[in-house]
C-alpha positions in Angstrom: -46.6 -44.8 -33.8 -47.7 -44.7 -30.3 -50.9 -46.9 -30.2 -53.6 -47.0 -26.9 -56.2 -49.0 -25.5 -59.0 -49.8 -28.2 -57.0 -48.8 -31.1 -58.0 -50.9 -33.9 -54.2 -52.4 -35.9 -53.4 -53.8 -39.0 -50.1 -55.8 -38.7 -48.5 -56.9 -41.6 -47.6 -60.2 -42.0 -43.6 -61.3 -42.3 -44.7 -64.2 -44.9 -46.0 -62.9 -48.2 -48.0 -66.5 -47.9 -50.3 -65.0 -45.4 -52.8 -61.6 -44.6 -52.3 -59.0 -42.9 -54.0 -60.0 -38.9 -56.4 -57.3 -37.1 -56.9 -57.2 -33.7 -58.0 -54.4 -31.3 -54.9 -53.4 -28.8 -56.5 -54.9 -25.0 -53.4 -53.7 -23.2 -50.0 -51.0 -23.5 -47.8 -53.6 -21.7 -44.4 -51.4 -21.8 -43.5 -47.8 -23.4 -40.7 -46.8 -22.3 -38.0 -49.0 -23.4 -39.8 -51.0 -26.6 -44.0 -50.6 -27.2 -45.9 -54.3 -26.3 -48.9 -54.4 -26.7 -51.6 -57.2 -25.8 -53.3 -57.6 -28.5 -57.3 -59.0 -28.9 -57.1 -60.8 -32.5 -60.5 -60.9 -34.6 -59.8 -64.7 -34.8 -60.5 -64.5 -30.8 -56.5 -65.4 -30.4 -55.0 -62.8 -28.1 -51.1 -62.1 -27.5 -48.6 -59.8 -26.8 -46.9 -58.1 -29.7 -43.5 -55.9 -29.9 -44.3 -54.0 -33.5 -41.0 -53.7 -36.1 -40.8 -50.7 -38.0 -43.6 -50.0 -40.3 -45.2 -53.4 -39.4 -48.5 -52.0 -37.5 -50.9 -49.3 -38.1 -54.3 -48.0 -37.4 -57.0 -50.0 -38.7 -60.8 -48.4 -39.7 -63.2 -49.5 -36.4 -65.8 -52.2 -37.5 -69.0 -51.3 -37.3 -71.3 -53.6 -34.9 -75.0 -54.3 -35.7 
């Protein structure tokens, strides 16, 4: 899935002990040989993420009031 700036993502987590994070992609680091992304968490974290398969996928946008 090739994701841009402002998608909203869903990644699942690797331990069944935690949720799935969200986060809003700030950044397409590198395409051509692996997708990184720099990714704005909505716990204010922010770092850069190389997806596995199946791991990531468009989230619904929040709506702000």
């Amino acid at each position: 899935m090739k994701l841009e700036v402002g998608d909203r993502v869903t990644v699942e987590s690797e331990s069944t002990e935690r949720s799935p994070r969200t986060g809003v992609v700030e950044e397409v680091i590198d395409e051509a040989r692996a997708p990184r992304y720099r990714i704005r968490w909505d716990d204010g974290h922010e770092s850069i993420y190389t997806p596995a398969a199946g791991a990531v996928s468009r989230a619904e946008p929040t709506e702000k009031a």
